[in-house]
DRENPA-3360 file (N, C-alpha, C; in nm, 2 decimals, always signed):
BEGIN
1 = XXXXXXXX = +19.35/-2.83/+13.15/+19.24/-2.77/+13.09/+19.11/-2.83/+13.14 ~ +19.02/-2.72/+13.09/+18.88/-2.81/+13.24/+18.77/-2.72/+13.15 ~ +18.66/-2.80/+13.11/+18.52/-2.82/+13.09/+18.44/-2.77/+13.25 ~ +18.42/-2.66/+13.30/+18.36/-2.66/+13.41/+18.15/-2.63/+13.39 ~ +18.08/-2.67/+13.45/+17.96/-2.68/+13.44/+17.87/-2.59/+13.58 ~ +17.89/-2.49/+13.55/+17.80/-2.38/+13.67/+17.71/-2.30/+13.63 ~ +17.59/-2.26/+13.70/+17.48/-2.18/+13.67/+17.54/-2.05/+13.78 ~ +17.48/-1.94/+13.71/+17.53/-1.85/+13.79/+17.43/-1.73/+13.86;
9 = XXXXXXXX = +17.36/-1.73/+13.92/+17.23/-1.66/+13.97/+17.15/-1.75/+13.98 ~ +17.12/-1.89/+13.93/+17.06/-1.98/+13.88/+17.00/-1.96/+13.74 ~ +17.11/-1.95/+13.69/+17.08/-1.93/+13.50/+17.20/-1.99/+13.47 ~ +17.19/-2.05/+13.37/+17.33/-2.12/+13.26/+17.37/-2.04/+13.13 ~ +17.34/-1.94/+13.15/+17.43/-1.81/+13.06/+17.50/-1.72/+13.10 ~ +17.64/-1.82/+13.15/+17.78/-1.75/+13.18/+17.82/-1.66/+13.05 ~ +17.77/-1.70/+12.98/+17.85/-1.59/+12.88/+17.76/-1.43/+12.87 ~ +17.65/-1.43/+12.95/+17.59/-1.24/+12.97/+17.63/-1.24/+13.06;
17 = XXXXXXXX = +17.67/-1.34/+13.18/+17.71/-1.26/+13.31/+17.90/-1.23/+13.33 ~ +17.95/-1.26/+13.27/+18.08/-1.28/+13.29/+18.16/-1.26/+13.12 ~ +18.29/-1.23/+13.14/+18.36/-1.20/+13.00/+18.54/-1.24/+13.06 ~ +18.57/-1.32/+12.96/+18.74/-1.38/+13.00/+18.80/-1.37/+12.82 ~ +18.92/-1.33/+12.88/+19.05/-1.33/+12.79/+19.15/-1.51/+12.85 ~ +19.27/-1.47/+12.82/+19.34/-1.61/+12.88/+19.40/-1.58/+13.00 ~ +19.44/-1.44/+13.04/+19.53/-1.35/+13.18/+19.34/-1.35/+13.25 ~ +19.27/-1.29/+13.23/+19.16/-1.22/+13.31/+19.04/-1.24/+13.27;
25 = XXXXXXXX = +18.90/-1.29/+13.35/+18.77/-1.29/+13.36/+18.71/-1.20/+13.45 ~ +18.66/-1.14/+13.44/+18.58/-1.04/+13.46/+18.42/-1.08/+13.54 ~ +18.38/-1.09/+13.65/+18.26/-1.10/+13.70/+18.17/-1.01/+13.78 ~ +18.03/-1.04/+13.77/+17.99/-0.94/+13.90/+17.95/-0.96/+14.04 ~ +17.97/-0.91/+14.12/+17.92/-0.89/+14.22/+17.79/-1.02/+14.26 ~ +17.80/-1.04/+14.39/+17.71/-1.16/+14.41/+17.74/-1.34/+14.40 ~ +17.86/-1.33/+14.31/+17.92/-1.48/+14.30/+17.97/-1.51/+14.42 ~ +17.94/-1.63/+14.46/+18.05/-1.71/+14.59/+18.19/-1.68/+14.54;
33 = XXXXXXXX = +18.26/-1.72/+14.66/+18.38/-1.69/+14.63/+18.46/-1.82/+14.60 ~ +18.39/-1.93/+14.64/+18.42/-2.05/+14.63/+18.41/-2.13/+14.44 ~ +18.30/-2.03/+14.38/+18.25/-2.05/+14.28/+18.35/-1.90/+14.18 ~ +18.41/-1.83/+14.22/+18.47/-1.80/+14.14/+18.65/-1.84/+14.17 ~ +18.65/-1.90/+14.25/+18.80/-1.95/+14.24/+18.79/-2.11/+14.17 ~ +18.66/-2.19/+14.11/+18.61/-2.29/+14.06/+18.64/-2.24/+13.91 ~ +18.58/-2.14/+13.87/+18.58/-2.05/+13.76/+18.76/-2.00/+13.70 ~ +18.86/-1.97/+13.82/+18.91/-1.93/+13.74/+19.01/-2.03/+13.73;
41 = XXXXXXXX = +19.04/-2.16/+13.84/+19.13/-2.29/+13.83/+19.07/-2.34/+13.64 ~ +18.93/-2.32/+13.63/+18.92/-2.39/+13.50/+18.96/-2.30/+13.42 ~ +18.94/-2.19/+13.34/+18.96/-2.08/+13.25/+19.16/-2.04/+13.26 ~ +19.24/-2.08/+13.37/+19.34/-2.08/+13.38/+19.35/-1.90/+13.42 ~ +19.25/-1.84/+13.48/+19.26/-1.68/+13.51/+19.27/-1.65/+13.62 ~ +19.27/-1.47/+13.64/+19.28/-1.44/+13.76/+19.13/-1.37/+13.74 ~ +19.09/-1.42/+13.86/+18.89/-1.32/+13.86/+18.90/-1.24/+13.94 ~ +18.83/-1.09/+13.83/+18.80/-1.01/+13.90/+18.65/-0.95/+13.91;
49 = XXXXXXXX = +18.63/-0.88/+14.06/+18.47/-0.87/+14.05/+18.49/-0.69/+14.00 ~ +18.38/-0.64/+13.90/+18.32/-0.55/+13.85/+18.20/-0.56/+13.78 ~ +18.11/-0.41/+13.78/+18.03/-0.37/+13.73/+18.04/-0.25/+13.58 ~ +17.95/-0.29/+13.55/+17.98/-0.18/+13.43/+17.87/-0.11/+13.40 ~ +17.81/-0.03/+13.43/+17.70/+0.08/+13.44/+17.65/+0.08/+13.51 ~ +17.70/-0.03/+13.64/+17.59/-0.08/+13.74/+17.53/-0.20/+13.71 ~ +17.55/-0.19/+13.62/+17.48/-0.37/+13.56/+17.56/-0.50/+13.57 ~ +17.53/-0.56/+13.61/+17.57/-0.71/+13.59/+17.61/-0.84/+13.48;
57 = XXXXXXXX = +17.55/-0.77/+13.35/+17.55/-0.85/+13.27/+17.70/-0.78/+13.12 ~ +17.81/-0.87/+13.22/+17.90/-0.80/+13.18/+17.91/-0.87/+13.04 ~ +17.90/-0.93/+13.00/+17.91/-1.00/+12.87/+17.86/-0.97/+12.77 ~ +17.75/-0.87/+12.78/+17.70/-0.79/+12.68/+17.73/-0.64/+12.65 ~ +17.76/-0.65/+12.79/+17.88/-0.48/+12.78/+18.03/-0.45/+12.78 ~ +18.10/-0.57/+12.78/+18.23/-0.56/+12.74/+18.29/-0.68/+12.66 ~ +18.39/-0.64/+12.57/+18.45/-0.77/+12.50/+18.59/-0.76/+12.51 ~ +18.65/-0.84/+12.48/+18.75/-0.90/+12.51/+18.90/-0.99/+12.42;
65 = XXXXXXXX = +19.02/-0.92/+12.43/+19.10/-1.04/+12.37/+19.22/-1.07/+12.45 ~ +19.32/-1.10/+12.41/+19.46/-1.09/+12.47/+19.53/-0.99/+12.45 ~ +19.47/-0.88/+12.39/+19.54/-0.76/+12.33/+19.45/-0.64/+12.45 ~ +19.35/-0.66/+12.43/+19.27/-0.52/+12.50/+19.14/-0.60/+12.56 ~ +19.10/-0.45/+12.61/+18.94/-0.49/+12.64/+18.85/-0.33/+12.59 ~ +18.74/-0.36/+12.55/+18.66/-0.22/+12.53/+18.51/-0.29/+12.56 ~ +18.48/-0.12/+12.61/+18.38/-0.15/+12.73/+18.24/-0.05/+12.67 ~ +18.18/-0.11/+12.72/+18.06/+0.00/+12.66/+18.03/+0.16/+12.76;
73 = XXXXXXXX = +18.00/+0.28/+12.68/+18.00/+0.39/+12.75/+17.90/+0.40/+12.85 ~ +17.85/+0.32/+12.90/+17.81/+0.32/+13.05/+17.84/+0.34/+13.13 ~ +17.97/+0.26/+13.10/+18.09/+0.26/+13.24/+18.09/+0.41/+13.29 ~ +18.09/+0.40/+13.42/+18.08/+0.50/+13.52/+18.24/+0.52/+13.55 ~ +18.28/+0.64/+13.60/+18.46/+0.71/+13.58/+18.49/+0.57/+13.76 ~ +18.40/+0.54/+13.79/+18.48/+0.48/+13.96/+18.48/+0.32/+13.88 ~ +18.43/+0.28/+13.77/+18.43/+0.15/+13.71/+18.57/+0.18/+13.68 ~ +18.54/+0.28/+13.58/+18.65/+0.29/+13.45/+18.79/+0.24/+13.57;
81 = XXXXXXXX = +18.79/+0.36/+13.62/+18.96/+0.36/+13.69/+18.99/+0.23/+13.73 ~ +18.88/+0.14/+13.82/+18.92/+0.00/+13.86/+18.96/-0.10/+13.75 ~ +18.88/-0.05/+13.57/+18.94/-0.13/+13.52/+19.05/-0.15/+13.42 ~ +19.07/+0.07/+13.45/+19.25/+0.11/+13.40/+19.39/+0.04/+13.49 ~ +19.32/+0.03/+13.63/+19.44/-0.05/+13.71/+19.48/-0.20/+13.68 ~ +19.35/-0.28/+13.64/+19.36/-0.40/+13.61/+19.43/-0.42/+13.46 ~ +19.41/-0.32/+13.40/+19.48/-0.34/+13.23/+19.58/-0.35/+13.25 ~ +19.67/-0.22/+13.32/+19.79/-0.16/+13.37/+19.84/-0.28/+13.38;
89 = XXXXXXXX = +19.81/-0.35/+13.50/+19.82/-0.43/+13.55/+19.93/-0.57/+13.46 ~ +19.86/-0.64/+13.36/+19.85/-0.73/+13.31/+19.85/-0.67/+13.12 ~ +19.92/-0.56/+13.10/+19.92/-0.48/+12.97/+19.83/-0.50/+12.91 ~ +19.74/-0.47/+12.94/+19.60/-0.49/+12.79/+19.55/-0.34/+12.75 ~ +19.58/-0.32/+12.66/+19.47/-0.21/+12.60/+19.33/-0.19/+12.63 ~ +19.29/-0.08/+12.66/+19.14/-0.06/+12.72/+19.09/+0.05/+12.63 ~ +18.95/+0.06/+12.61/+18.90/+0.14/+12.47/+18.72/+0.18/+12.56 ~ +18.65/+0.24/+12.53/+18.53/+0.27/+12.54/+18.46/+0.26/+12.40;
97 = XXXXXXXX = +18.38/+0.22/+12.37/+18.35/+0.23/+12.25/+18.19/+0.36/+12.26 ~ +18.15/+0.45/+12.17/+18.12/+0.54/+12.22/+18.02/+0.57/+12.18 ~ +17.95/+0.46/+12.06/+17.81/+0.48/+12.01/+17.69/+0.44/+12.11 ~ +17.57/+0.46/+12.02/+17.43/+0.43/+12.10/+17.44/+0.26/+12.09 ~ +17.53/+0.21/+12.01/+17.52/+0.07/+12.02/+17.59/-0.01/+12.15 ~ +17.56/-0.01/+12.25/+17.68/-0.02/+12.35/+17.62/-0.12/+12.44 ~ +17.52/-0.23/+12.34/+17.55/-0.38/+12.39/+17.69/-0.42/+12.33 ~ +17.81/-0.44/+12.38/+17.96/-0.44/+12.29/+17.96/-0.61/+12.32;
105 = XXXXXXXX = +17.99/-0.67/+12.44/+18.01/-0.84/+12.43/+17.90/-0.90/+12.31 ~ +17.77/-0.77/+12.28/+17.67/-0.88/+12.16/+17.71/-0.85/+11.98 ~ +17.81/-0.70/+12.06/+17.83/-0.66/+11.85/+17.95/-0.71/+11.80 ~ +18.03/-0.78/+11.88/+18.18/-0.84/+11.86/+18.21/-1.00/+11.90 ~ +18.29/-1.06/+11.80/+18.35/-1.18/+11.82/+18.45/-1.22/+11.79 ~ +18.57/-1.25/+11.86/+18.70/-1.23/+11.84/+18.77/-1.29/+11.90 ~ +18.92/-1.32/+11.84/+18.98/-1.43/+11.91/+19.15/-1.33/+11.88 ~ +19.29/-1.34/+11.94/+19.38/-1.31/+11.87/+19.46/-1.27/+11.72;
113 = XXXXXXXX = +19.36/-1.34/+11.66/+19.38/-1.37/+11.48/+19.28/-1.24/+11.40 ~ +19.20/-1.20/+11.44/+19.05/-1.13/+11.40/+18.92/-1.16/+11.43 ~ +18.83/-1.04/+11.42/+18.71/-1.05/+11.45/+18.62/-1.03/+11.36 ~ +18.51/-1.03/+11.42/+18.40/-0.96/+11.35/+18.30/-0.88/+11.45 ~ +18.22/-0.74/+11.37/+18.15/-0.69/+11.45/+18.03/-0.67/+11.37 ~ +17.91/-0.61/+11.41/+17.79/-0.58/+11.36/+17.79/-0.49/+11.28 ~ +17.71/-0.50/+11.17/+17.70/-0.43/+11.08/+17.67/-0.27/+11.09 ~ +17.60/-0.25/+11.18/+17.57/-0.15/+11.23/+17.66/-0.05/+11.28;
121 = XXXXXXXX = +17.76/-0.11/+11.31/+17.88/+0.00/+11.40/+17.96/+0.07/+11.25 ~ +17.98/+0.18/+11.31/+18.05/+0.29/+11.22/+18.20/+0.29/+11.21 ~ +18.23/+0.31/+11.06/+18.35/+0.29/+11.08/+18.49/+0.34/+11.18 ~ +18.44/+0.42/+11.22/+18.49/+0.50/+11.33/+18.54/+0.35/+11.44 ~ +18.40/+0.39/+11.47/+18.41/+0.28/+11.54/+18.48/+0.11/+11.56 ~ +18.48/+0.07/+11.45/+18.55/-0.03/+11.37/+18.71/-0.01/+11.39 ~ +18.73/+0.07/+11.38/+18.90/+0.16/+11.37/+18.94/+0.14/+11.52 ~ +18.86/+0.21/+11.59/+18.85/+0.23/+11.70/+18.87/+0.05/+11.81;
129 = XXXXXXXX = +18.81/-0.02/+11.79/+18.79/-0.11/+11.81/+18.95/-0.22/+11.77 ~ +19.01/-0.13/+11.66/+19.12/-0.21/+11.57/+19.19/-0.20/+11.69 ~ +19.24/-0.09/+11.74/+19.36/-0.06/+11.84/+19.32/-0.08/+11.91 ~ +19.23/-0.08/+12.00/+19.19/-0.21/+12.13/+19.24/-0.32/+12.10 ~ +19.21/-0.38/+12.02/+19.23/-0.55/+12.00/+19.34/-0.57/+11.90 ~ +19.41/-0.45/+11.83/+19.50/-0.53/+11.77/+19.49/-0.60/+11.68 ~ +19.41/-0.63/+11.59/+19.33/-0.71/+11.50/+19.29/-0.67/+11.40 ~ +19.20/-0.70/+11.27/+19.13/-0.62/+11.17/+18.97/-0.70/+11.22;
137 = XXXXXXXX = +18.92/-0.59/+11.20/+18.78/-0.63/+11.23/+18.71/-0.64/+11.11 ~ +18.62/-0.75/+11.07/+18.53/-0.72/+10.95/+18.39/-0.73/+11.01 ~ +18.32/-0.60/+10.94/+18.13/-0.57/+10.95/+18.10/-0.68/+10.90 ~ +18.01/-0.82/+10.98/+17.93/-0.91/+10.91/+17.87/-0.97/+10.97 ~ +17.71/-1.03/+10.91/+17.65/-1.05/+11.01/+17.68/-1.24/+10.94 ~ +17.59/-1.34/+11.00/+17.57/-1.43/+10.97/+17.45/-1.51/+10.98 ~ +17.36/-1.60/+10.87/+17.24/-1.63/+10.85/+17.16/-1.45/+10.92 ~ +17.20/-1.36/+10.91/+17.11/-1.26/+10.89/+17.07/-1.21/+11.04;
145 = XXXXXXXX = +17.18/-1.29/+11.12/+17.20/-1.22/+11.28/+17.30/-1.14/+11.28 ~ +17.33/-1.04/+11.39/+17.44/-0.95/+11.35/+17.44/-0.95/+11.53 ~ +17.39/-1.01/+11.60/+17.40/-1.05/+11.74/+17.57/-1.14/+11.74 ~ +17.66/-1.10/+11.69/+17.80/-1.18/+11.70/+17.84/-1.24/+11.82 ~ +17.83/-1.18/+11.91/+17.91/-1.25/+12.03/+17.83/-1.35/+12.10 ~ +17.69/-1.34/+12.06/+17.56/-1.44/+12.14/+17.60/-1.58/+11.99 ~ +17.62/-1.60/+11.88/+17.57/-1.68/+11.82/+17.73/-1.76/+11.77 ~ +17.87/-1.68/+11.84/+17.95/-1.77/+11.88/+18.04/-1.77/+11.96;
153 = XXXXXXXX = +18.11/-1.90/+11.98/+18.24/-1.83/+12.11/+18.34/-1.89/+12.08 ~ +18.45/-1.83/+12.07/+18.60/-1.86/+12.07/+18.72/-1.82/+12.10 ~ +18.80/-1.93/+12.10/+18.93/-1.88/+12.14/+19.04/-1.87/+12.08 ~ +19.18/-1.92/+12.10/+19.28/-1.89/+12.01/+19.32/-2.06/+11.96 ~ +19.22/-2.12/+11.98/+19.24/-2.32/+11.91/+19.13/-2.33/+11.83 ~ +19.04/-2.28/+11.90/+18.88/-2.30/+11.80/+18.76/-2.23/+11.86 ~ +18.59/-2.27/+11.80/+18.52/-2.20/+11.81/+18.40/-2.28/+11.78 ~ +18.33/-2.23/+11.88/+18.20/-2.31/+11.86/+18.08/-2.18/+11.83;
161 = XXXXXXXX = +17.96/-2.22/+11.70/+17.90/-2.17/+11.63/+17.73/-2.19/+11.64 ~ +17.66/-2.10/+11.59/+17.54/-2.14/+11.61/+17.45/-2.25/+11.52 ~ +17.40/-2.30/+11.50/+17.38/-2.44/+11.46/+17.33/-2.38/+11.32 ~ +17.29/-2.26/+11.33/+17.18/-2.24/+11.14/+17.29/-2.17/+11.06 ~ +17.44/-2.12/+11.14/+17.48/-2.06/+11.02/+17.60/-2.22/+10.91 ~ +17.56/-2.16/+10.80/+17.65/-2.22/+10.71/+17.75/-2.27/+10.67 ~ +17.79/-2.38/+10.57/+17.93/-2.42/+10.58/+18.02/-2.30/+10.52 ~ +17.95/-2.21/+10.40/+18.02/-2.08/+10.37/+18.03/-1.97/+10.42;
169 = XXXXXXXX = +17.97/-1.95/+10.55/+17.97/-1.83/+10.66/+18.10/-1.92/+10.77 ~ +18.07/-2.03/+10.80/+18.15/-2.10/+10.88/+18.28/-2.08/+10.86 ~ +18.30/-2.06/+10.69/+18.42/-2.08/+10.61/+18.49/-1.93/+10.65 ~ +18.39/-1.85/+10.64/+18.48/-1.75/+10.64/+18.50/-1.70/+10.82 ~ +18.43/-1.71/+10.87/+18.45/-1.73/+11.04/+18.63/-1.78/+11.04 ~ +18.63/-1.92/+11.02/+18.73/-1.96/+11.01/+18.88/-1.88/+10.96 ~ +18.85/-1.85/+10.85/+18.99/-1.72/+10.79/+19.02/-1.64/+10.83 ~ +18.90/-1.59/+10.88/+18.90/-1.46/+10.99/+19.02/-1.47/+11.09;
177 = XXXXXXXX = +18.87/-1.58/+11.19/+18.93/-1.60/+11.28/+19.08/-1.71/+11.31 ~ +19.12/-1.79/+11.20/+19.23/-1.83/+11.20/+19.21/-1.99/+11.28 ~ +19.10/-2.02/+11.29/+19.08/-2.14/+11.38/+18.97/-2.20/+11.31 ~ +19.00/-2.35/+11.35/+18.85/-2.45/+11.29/+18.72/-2.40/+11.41 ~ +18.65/-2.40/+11.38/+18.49/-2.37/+11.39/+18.36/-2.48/+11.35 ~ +18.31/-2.54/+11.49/+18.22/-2.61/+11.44/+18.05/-2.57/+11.53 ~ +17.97/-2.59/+11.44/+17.82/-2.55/+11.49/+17.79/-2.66/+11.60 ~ +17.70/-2.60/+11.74/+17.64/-2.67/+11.86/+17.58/-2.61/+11.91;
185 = XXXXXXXX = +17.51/-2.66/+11.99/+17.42/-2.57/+12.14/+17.47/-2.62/+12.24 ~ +17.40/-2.55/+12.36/+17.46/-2.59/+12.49/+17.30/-2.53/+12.56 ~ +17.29/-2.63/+12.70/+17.21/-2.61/+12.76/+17.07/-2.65/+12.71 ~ +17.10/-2.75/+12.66/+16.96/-2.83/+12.63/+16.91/-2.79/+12.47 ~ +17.00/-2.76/+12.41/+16.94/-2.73/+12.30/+16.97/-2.60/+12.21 ~ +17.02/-2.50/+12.28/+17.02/-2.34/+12.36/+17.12/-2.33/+12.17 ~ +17.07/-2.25/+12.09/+17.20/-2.22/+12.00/+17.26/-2.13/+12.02 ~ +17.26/-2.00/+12.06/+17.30/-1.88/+12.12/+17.43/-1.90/+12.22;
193 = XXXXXXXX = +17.54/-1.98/+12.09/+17.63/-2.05/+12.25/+17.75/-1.93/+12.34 ~ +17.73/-1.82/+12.25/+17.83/-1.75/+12.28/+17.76/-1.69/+12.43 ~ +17.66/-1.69/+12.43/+17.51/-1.64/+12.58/+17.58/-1.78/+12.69 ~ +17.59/-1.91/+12.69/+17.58/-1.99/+12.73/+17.74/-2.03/+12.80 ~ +17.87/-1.96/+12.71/+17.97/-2.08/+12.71/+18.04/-1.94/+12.73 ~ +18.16/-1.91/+12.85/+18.29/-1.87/+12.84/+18.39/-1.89/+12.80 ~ +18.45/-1.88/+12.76/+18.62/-1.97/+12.67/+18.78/-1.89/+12.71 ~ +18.85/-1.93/+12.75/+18.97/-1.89/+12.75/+19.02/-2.01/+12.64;
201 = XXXXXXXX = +19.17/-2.00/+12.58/+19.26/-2.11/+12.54/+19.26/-2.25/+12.64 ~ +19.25/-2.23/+12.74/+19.31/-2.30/+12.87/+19.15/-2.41/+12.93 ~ +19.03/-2.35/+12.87/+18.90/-2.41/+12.98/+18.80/-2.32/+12.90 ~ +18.69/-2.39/+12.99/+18.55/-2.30/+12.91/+18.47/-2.31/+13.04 ~ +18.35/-2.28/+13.10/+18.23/-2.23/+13.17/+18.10/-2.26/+13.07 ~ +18.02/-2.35/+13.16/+17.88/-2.34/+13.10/+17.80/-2.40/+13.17 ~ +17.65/-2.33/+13.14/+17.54/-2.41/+13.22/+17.54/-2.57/+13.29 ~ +17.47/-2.53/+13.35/+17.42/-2.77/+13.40/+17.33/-2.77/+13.28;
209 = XXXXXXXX = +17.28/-2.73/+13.24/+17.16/-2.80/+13.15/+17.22/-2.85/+13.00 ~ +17.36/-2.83/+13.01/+17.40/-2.88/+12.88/+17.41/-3.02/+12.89 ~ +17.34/-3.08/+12.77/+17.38/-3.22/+12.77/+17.51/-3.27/+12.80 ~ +17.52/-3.46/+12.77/+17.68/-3.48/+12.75/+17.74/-3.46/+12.66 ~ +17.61/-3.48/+12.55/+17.66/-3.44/+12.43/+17.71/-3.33/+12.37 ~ +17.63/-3.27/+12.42/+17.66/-3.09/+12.41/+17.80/-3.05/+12.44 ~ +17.85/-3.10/+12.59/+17.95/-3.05/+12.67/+18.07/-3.16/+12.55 ~ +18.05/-3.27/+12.50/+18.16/-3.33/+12.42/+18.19/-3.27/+12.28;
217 = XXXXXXXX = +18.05/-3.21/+12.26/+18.12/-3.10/+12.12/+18.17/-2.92/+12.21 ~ +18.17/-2.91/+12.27/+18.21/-2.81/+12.33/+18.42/-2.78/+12.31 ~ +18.45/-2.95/+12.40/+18.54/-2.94/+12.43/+18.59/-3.00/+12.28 ~ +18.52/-3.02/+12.19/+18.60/-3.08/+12.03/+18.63/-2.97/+12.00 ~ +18.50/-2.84/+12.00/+18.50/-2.75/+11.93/+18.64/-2.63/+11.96 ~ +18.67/-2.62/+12.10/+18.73/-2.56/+12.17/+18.84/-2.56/+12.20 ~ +18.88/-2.73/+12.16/+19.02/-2.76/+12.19/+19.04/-2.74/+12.34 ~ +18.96/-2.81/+12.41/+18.95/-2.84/+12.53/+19.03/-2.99/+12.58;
225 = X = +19.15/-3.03/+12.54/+19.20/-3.13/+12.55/+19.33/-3.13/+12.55;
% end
């Protein structure tokens, strides 16, 4: 298991540019190749490079579990197909999700146990979302953000949180998600750790600017050990 520390464009928010399950991380275009075989020895994956509407900031356009992946309706049909082979591939469920809300890595947080998504998505959508991931999803926001996937990150040991929400929002994160859950920043301060931190079971990704201290609640939070 490995704590790795990389900026990627020269920014320390691996978590807009990139999105990983425990089989597969997902990146775009532009990375060394040396730097994503650094990336996947830590996360324990296989990396693959893609785009998703053309954009690069895959983390806010697709999410992710061990069950599926769903992607936001941007995705272009020459995306799609590259990332029906990679599902195939490695059996994951793949989904579009199909509203105007289609930052998806920012409306969802999830781990193999359950999630949660933004209040805003329709039930439809919610449903929809179920059989991708295999999970029950619950609509909720926390301290009155509904930005889910920016304000935390986890996996299938634990979960690191944004520092303002509560020990009774925390509590229920927890039930949900079926894992202990503790509040941190990363990157000097940064609470938005789910923007900042990638996570498989196996390793995590995150900026240089995170303290030592930061990076030592990371790996408590994450069961990085």
């Amino acid at each position: 298991m490995a704590l790795l520390q990389k900026d990627l464009f020269n920014s320390p928010y691996s978590g807009v540019f990139c999105v990983t399950n425990d089989s597969l991380t997902l990146v775009p275009p532009g990375i060394p190749e040396d730097d994503m075989e650094s990336i996947g020895e830590a996360l324990g994956t296989v990396v693959e490079v893609i785009t998703v509407g053309g954009s690069s900031v895959l983390g806010t356009l697709v999410a992710t579990n061990n069950k599926g992946i769903l992607v936001s309706n941007l995705i272009t049909n020459l995306e799609l197909e590259k990332l029906k082979k990679l599902c195939a591939t490695i059996d994951l469920n793949l989904g579009i999700l199909s509203e105007r809300a289609n930052a998806i890595g920012n409306n969802f947080l999830l781990n193999d146990s359950g999630g949660f998504c933004n209040e805003r998505l329709s039930s439809r959508s919610i449903a929809d979302a179920e059989k991708v991931f295999e999970v029950s999803i619950k609509s909720q926001s926390f301290n009155g953000m509904d930005t889910l996937g920016m304000i935390g990150c986890v996996n299938n040991k634990g979960g690191l949180c944004h520092p303002d929400i509560n020990d009774g929002e925390r509590k229920i994160m927890e039930d949900v998600l079926a894992v202990p859950v503790m509040e941190g920043t990363v990157n000097f301060g940064m609470p938005l750790v789910g923007a900042g931190v990638i996570t498989s079971s196996k390793g995590a990704v995150c900026g240089r600017q995170s303290t030592g201290v930061e990076l030592g609640r990371v790996e408590e939070a994450l069961k990085l050990f």
